[in-house]
N, CA and C atoms as an extended XYZ file, in Angstrom:
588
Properties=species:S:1:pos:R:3:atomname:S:1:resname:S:1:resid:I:1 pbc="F F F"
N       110.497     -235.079       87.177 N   UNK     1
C       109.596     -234.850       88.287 CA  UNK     1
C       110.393     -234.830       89.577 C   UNK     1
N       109.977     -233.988       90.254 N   UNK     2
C       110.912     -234.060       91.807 CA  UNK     2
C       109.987     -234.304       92.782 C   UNK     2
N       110.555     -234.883       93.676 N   UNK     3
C       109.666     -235.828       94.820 CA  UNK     3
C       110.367     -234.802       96.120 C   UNK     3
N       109.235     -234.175       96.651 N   UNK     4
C       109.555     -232.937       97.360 CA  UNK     4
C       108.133     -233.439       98.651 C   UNK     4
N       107.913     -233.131       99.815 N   UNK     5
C       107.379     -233.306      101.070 CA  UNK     5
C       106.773     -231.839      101.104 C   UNK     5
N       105.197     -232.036      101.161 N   UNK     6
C       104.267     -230.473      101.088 CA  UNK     6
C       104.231     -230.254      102.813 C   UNK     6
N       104.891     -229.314      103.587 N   UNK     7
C       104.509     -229.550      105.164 CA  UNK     7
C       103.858     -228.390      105.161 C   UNK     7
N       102.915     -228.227      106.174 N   UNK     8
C       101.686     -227.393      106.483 CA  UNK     8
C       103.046     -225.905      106.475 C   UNK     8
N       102.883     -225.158      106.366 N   UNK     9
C       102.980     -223.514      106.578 CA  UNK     9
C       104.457     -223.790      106.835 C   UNK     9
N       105.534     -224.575      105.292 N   UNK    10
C       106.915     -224.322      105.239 CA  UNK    10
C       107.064     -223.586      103.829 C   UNK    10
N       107.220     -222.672      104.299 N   UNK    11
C       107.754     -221.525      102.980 CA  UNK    11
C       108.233     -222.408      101.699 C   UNK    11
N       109.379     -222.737      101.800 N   UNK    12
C       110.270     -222.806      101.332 CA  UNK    12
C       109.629     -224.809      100.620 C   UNK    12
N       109.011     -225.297      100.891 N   UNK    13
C       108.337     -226.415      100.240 CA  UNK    13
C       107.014     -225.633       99.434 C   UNK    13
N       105.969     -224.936      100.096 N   UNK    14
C       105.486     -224.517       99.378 CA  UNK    14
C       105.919     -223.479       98.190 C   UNK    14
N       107.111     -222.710       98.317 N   UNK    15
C       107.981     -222.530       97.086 CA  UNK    15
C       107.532     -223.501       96.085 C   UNK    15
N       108.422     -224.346       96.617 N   UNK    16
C       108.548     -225.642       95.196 CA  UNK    16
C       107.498     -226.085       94.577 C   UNK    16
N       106.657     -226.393       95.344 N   UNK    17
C       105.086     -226.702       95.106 CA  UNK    17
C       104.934     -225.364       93.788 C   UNK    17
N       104.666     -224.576       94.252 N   UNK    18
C       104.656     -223.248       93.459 CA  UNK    18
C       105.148     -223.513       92.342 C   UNK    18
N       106.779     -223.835       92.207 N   UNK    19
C       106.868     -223.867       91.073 CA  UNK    19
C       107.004     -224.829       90.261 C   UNK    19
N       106.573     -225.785       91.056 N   UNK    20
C       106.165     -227.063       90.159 CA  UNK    20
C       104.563     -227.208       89.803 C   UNK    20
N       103.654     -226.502       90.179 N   UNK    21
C       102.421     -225.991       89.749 CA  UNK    21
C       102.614     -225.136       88.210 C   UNK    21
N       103.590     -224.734       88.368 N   UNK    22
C       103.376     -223.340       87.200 CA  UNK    22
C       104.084     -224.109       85.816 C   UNK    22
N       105.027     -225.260       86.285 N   UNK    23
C       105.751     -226.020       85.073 CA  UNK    23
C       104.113     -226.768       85.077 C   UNK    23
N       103.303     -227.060       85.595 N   UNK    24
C       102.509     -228.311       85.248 CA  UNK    24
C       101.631     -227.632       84.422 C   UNK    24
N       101.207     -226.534       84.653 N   UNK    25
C       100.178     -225.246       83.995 CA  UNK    25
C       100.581     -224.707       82.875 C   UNK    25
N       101.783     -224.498       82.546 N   UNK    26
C       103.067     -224.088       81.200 CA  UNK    26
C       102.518     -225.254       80.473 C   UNK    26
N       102.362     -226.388       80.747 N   UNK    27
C       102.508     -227.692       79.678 CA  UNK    27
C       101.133     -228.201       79.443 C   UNK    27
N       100.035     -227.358       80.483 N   UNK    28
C        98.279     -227.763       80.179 CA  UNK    28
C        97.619     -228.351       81.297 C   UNK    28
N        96.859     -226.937       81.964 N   UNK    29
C        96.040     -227.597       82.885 CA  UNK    29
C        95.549     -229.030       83.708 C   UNK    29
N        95.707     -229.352       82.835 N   UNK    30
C        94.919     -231.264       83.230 CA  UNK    30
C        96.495     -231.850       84.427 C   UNK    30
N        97.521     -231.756       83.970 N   UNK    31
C        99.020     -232.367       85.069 CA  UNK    31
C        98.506     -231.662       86.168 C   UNK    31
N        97.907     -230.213       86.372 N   UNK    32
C        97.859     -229.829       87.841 CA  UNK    32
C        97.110     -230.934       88.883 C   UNK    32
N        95.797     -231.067       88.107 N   UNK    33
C        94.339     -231.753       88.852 CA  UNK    33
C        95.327     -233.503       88.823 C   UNK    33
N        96.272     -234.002       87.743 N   UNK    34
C        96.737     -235.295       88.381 CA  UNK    34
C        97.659     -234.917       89.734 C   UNK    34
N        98.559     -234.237       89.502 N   UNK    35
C        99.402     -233.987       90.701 CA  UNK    35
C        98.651     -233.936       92.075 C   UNK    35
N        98.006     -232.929       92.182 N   UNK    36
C        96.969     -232.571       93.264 CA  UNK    36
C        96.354     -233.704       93.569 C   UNK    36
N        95.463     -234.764       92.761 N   UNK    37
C        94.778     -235.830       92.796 CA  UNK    37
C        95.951     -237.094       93.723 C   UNK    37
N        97.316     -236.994       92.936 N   UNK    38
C        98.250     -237.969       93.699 CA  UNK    38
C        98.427     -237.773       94.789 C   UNK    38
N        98.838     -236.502       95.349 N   UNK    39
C        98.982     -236.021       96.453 CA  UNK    39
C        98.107     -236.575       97.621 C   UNK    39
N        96.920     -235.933       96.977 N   UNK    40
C        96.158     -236.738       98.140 CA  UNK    40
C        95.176     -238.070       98.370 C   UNK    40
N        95.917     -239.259       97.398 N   UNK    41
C        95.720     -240.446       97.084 CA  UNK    41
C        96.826     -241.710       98.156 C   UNK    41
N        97.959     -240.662       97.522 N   UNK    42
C        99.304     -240.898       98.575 CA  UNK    42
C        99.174     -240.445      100.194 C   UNK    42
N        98.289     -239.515      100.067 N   UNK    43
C        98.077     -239.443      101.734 CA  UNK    43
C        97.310     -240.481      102.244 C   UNK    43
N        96.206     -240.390      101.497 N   UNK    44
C        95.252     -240.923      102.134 CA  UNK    44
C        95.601     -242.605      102.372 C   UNK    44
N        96.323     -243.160      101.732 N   UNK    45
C        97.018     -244.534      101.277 CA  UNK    45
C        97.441     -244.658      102.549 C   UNK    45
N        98.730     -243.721      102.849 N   UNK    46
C        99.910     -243.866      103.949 CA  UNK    46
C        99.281     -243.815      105.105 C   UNK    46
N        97.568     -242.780      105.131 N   UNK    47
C        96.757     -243.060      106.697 CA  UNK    47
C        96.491     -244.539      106.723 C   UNK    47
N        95.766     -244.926      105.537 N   UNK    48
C        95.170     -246.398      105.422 CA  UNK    48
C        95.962     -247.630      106.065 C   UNK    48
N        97.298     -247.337      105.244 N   UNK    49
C        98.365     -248.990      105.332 CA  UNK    49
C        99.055     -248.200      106.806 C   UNK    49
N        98.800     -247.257      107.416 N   UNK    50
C       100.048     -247.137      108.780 CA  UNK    50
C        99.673     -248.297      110.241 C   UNK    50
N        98.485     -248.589      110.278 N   UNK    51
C        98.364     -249.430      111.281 CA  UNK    51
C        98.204     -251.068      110.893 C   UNK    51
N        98.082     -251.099      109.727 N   UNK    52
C        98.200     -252.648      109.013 CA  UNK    52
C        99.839     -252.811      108.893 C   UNK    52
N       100.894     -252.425      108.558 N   UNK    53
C       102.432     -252.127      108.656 CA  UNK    53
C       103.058     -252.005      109.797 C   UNK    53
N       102.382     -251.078      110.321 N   UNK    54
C       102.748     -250.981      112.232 CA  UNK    54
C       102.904     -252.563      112.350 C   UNK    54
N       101.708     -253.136      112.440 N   UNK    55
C       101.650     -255.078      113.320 CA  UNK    55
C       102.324     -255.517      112.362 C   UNK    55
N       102.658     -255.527      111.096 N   UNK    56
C       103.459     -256.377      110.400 CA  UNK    56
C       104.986     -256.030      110.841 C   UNK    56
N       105.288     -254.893      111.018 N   UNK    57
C       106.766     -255.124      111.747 CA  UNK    57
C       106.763     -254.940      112.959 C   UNK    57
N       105.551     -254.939      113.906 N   UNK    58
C       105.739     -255.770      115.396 CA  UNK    58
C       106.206     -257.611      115.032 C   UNK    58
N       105.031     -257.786      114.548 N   UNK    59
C       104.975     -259.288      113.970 CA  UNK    59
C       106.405     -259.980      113.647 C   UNK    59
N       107.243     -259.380      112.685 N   UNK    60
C       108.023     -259.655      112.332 CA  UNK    60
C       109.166     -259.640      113.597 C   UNK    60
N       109.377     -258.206      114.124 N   UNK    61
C       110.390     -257.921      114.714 CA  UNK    61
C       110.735     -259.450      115.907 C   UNK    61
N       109.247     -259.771      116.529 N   UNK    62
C       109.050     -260.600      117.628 CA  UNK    62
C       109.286     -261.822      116.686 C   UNK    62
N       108.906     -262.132      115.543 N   UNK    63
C       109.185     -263.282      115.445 CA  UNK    63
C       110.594     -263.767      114.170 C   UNK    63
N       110.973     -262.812      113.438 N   UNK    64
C       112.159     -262.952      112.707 CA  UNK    64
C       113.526     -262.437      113.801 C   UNK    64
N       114.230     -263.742      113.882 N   UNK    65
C       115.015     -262.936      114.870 CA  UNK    65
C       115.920     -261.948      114.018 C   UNK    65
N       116.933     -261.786      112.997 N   UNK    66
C       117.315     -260.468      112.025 CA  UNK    66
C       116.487     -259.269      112.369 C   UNK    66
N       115.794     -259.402      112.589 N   UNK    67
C       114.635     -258.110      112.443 CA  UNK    67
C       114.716     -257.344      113.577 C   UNK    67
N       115.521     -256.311      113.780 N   UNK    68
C       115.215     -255.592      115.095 CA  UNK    68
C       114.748     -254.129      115.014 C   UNK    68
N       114.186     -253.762      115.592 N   UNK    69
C       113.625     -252.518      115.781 CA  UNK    69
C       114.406     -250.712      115.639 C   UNK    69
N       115.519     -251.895      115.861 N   UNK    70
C       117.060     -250.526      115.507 CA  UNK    70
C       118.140     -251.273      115.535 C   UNK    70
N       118.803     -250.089      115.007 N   UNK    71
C       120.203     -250.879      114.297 CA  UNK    71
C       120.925     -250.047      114.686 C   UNK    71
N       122.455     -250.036      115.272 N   UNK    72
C       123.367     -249.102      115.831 CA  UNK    72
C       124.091     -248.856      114.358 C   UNK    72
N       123.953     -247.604      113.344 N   UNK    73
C       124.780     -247.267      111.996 CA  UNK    73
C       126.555     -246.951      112.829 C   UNK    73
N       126.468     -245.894      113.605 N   UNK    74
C       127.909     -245.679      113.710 CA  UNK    74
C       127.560     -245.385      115.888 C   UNK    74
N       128.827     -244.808      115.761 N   UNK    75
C       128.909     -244.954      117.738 CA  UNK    75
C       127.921     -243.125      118.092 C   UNK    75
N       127.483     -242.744      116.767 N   UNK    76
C       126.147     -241.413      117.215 CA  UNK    76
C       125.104     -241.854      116.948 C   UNK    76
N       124.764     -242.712      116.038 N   UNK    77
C       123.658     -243.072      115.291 CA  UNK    77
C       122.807     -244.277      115.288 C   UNK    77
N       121.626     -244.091      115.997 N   UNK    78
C       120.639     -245.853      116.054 CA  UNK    78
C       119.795     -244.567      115.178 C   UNK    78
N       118.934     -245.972      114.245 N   UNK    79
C       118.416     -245.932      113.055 CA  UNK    79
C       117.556     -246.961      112.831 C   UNK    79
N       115.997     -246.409      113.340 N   UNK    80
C       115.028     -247.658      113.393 CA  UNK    80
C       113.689     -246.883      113.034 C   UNK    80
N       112.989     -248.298      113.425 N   UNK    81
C       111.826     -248.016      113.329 CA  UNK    81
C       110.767     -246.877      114.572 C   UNK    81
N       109.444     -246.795      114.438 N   UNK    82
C       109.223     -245.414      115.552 CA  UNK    82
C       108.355     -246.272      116.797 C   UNK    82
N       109.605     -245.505      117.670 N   UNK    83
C       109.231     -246.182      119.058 CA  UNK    83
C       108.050     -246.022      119.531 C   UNK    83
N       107.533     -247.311      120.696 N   UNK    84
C       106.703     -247.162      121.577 CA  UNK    84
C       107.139     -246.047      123.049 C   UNK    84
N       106.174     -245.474      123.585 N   UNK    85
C       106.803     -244.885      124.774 CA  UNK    85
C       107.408     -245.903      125.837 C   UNK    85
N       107.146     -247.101      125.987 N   UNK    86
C       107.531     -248.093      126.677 CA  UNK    86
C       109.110     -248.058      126.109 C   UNK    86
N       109.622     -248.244      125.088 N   UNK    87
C       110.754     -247.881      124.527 CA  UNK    87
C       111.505     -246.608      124.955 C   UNK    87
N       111.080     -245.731      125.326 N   UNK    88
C       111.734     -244.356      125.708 CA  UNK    88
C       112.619     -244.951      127.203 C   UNK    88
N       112.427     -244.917      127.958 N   UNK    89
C       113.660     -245.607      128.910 CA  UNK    89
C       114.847     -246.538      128.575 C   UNK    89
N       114.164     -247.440      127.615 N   UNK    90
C       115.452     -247.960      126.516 CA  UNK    90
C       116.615     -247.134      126.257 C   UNK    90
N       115.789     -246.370      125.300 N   UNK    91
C       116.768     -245.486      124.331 CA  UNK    91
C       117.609     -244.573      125.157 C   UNK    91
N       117.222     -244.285      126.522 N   UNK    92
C       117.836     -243.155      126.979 CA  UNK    92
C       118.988     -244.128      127.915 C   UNK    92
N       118.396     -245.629      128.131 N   UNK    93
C       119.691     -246.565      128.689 CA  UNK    93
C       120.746     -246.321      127.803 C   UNK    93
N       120.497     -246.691      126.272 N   UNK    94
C       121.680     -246.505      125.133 CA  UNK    94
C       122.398     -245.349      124.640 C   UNK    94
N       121.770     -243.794      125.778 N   UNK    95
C       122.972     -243.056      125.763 CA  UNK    95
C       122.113     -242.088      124.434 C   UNK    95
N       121.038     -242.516      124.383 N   UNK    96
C       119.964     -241.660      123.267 CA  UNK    96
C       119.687     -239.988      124.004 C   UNK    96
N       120.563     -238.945      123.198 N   UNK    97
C       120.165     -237.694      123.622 CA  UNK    97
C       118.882     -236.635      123.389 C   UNK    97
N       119.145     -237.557      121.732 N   UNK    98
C       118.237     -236.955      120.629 CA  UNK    98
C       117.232     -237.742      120.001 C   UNK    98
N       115.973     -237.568      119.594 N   UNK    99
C       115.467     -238.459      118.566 CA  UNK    99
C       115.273     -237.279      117.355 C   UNK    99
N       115.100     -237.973      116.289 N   UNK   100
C       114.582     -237.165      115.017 CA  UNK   100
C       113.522     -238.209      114.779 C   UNK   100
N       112.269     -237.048      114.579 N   UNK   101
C       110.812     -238.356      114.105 CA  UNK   101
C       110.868     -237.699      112.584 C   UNK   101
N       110.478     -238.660      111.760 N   UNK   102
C       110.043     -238.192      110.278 CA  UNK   102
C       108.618     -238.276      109.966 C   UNK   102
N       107.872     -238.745      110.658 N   UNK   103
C       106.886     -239.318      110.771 CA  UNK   103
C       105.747     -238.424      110.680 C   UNK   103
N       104.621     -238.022      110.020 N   UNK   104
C       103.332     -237.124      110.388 CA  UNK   104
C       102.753     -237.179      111.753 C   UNK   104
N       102.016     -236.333      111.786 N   UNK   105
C       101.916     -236.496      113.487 CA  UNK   105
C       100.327     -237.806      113.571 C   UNK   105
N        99.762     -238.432      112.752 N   UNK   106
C        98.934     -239.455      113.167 CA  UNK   106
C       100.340     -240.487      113.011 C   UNK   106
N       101.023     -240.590      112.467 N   UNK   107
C       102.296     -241.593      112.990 CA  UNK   107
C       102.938     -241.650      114.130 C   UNK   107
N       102.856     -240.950      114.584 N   UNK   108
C       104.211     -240.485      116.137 CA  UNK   108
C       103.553     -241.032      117.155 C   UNK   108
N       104.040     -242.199      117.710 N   UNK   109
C       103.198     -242.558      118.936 CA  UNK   109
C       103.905     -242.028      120.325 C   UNK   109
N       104.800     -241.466      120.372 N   UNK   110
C       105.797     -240.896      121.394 CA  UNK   110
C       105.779     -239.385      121.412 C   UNK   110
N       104.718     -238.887      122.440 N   UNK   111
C       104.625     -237.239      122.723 CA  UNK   111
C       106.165     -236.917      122.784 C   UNK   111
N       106.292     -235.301      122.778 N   UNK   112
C       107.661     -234.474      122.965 CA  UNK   112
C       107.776     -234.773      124.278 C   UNK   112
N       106.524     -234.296      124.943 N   UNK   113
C       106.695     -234.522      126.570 CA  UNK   113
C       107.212     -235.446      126.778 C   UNK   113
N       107.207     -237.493      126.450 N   UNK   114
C       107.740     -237.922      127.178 CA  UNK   114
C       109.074     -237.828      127.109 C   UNK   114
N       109.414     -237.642      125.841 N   UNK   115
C       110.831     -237.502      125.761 CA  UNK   115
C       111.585     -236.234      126.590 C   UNK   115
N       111.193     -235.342      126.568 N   UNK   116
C       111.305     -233.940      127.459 CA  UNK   116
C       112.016     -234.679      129.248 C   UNK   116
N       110.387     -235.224      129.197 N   UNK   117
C       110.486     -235.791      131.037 CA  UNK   117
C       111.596     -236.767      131.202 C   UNK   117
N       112.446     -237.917      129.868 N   UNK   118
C       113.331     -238.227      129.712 CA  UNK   118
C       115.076     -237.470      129.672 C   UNK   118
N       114.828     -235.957      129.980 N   UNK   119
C       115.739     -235.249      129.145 CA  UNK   119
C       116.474     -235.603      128.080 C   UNK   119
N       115.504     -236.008      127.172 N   UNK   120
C       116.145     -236.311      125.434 CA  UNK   120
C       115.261     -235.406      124.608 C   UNK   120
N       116.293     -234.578      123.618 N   UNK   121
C       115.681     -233.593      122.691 CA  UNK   121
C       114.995     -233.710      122.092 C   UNK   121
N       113.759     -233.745      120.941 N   UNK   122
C       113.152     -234.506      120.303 CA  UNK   122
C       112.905     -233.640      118.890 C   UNK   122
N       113.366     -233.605      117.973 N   UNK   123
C       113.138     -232.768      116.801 CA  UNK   123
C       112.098     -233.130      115.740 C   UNK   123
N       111.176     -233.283      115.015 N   UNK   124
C       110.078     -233.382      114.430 CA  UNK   124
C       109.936     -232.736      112.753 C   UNK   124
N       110.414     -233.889      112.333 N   UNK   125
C       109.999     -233.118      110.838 CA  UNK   125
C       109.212     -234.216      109.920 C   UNK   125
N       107.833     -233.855      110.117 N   UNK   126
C       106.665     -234.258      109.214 CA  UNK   126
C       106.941     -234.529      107.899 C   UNK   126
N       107.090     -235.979      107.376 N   UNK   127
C       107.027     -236.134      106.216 CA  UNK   127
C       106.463     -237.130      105.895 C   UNK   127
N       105.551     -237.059      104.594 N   UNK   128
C       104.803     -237.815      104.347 CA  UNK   128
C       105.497     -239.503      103.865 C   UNK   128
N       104.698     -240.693      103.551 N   UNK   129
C       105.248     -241.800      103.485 CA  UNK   129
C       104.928     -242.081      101.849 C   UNK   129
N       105.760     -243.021      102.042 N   UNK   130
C       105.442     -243.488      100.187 CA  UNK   130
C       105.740     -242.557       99.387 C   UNK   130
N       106.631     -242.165       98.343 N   UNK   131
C       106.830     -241.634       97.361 CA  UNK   131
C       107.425     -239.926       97.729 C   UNK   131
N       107.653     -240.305       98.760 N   UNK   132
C       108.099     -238.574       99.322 CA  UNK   132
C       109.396     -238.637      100.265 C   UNK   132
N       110.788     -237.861      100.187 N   UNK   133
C       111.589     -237.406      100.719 CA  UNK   133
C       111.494     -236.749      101.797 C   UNK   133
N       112.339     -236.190      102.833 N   UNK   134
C       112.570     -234.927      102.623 CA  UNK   134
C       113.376     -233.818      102.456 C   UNK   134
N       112.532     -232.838      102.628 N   UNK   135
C       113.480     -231.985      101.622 CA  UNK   135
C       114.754     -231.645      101.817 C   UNK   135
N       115.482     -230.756      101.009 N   UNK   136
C       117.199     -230.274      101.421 CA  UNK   136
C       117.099     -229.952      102.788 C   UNK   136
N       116.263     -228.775      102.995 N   UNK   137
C       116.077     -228.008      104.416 CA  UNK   137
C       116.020     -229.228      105.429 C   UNK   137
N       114.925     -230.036      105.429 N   UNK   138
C       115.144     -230.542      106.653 CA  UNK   138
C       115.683     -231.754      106.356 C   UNK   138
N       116.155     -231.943      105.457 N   UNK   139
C       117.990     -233.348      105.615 CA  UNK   139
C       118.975     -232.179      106.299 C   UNK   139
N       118.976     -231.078      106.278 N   UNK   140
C       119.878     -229.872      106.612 CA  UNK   140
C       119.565     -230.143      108.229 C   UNK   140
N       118.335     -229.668      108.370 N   UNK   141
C       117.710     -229.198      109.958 CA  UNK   141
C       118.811     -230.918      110.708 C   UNK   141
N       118.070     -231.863      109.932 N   UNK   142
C       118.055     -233.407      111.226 CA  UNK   142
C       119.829     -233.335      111.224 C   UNK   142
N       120.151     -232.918      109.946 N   UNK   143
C       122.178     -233.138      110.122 CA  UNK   143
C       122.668     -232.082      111.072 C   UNK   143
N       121.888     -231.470      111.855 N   UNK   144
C       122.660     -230.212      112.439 CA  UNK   144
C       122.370     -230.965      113.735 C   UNK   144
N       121.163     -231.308      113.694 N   UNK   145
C       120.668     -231.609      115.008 CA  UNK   145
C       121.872     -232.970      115.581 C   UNK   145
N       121.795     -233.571      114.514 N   UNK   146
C       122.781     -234.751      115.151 CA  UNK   146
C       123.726     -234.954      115.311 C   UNK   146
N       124.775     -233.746      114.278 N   UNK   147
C       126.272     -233.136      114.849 CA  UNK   147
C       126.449     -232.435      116.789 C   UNK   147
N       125.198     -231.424      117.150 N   UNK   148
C       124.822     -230.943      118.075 CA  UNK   148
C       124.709     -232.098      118.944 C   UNK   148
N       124.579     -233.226      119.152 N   UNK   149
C       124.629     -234.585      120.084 CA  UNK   149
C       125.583     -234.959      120.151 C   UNK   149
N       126.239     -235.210      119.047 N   UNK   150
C       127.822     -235.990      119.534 CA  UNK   150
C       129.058     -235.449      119.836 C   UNK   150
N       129.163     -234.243      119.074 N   UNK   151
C       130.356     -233.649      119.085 CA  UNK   151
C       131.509     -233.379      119.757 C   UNK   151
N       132.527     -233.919      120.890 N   UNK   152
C       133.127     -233.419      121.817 CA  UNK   152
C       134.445     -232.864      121.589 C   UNK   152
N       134.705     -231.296      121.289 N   UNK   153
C       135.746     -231.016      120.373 CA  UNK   153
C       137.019     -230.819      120.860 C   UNK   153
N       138.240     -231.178      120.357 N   UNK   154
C       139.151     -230.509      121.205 CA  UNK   154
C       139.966     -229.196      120.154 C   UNK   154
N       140.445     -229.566      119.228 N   UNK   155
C       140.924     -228.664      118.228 CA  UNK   155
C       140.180     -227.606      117.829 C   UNK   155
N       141.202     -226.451      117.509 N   UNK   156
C       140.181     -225.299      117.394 CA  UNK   156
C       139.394     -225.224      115.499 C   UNK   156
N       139.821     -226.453      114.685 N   UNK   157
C       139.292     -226.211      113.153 CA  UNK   157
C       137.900     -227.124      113.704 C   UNK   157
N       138.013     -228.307      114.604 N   UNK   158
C       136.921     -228.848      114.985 CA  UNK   158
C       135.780     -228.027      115.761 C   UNK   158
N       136.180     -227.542      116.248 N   UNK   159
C       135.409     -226.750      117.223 CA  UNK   159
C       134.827     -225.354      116.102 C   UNK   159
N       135.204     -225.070      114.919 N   UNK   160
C       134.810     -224.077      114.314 CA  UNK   160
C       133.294     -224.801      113.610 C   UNK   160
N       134.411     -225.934      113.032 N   UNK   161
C       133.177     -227.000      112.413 CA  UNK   161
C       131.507     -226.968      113.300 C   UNK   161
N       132.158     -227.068      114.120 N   UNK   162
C       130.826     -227.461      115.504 CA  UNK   162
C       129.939     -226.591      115.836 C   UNK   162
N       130.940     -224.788      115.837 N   UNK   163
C       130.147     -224.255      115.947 CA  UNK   163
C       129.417     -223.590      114.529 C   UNK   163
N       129.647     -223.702      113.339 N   UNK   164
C       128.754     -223.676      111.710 CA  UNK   164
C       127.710     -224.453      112.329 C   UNK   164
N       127.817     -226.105      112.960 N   UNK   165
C       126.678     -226.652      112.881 CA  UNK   165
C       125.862     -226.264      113.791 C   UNK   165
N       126.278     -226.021      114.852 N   UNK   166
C       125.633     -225.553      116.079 CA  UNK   166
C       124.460     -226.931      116.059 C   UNK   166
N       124.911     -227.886      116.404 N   UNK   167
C       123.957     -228.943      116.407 CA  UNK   167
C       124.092     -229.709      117.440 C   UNK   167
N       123.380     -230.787      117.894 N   UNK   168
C       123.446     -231.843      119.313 CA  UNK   168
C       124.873     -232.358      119.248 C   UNK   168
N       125.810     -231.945      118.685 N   UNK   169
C       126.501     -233.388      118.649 CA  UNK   169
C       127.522     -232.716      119.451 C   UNK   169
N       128.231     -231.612      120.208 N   UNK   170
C       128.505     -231.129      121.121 CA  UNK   170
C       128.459     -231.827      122.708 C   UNK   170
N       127.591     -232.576      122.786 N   UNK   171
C       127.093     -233.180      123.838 CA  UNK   171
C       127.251     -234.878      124.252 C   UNK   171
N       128.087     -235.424      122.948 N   UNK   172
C       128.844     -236.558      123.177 CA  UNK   172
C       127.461     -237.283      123.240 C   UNK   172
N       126.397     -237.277      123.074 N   UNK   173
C       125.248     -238.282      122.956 CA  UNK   173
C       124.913     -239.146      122.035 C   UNK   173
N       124.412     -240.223      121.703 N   UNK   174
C       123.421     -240.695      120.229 CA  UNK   174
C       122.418     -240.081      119.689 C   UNK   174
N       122.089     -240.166      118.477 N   UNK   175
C       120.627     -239.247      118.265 CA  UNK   175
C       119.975     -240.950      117.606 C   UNK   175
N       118.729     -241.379      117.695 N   UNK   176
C       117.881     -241.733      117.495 CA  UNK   176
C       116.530     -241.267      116.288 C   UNK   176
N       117.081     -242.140      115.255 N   UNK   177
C       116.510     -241.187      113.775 CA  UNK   177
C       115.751     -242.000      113.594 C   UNK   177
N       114.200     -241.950      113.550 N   UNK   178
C       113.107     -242.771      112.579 CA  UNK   178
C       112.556     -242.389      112.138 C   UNK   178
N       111.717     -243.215      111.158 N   UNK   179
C       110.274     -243.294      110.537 CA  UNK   179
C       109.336     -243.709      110.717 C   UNK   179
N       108.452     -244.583      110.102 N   UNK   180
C       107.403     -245.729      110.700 CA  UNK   180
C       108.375     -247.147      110.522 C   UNK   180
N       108.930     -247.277      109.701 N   UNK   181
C       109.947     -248.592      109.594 CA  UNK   181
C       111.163     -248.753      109.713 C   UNK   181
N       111.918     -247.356      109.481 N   UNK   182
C       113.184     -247.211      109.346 CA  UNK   182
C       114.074     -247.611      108.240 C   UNK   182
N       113.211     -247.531      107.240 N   UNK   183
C       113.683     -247.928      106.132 CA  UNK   183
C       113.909     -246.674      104.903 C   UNK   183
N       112.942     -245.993      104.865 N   UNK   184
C       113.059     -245.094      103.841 CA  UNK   184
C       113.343     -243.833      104.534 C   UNK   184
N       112.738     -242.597      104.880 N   UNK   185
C       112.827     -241.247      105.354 CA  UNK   185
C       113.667     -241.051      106.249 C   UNK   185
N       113.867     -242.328      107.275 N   UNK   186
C       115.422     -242.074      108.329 CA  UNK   186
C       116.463     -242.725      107.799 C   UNK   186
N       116.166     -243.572      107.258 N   UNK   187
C       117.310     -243.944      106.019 CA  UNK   187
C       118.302     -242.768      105.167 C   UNK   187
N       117.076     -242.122      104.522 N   UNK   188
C       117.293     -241.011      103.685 CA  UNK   188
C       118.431     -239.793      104.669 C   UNK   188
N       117.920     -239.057      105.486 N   UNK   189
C       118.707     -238.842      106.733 CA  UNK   189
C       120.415     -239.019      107.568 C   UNK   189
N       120.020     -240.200      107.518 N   UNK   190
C       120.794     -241.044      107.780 CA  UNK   190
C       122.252     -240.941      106.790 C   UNK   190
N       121.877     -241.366      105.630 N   UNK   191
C       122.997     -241.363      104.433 CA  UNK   191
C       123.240     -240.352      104.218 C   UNK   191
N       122.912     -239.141      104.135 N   UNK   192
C       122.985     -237.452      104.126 CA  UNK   192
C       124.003     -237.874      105.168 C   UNK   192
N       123.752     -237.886      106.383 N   UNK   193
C       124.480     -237.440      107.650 CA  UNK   193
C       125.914     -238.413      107.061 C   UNK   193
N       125.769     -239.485      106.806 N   UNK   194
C       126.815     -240.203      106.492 CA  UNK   194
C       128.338     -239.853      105.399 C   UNK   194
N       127.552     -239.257      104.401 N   UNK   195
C       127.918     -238.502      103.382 CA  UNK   195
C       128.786     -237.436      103.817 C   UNK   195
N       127.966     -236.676      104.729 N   UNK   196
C       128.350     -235.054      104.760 CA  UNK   196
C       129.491     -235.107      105.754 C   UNK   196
C-alpha cells in the first residue's frame, strides 16, 4: 500500500490515486469503497483532534521546559511546530526568509499576507495529517524552495548546482518548515532536504 497525500486539482497525485483505484478494482470492488471510506475517516479525524493537539502542545511547550516550539536542525533550517502570527516577528528576528507550511488550510493559522508584509516567502503545500506523506513532487517543490534561501555561491560547479535548484537558498536566509507539531510532515521534509 502506498501512503500518497490526495491535494485538490494536483495532477500528478490524482495520477496515483488513479492508479491505485484501478489495482483496488483488479482485486474486487469492495477495497475501493474501504479506501475511499479511510480517506475520509482520516480527514475527518485530523479536523476533529487539530484543536484538542493544538492546546496540548501549547500546554506542554509552556510547561515542559525540553519542549520548544522549534528547533534550529542546521545554520538554514528551524523545524517546528505551526506558528502563531504573534510569532512572525520572531522568526523574521532569526533571519527566517522562508516558511514551508504542510499544513491544510483549516490548519494554517498564519495568512501569506502576514508573512508577505514581513518580507518572508511563504510556500504552502497542503497535506493531510495522520497516515499521509507528502508526495515526491512536493518533498521536491519544499527542497528547492529551501536551497533558494540559503545558498551564497562562490564557485562556478556551486553556482550550477544553485542554479538546477533555482531555490531560496541563494539568498543566505533560514527557511522555517512546519506542520501542526513538527513532528511528522516537516520532519518528513526536513530529512529529504538532509539527505539530498
Amino acid at each position: 500500500m502506498r501512503i500518497c497525500e490526495l491535494g485538490d486539482g494536483d495532477a500528478g497525485l490524482a495520477w496515483q490515486q488513479e492508479q491505485q483505484e484501478e489495482e483496488v478494482q483488479a482485486s474486487g470492488g469492495g477495497e475501493l469503497v474501504r479506501l475511499k471510506a479511510k480517506r475520509a475517516l482520516v480527514g475527518a479525524g485530523a479536523r476533529v483532534l487539530f484543536y484538542p493537539t493544538l492546546l496540548y502542545n501549547v500546554l506542554r511547550n509552556r510547561f515542559e521546559a525540553d519542549f520548544r516550539w522549534w528547533d534550529r536542525v542546521d545554520q538554514f533550517i528551524l523545524l517546528g511546530a505551526v506558528p502563531f502570527p504573534s510569532d512572525v516577528p520572531r522568526l523574521k528576528q532569526l533571519g527566517v526568509q522562508g516558511v514551508v507550511t504542510l499544513n491544510e488550510p483549516y490548519e494554517t493559522l498564519v495568512p501569506t499576507s502576514l508573512y508577505q508584509a514581513n518580507e518572508i516567502e511563504h510556500l504552502v503545500i497542503p497535506t493531510r495529517d495522520y497516515l499521509f506523506a507528502p508526495s515526491l513532487e512536493d518533498i521536491s517543490q519544499a527542497i528547492d524552495f529551501i536551497h533558494r534561501m540559503y545558498c551564497q555561491l562562490d564557485s562556478d560547479v556551486i553556482q550550477y548546482i544553485a542554479a538546477f535548484f533555482s531555490g531560496n537558498a541563494s539568498q543566505g536566509g533560514t527557511t522555517y518548515v512546519h506542520c501542526k507539531a513538527g513532528r511528522g510532515r516537516s520532519t518528513t521534509i526536513v530529512l529529504c532536504y538532509l539527505v539530498g
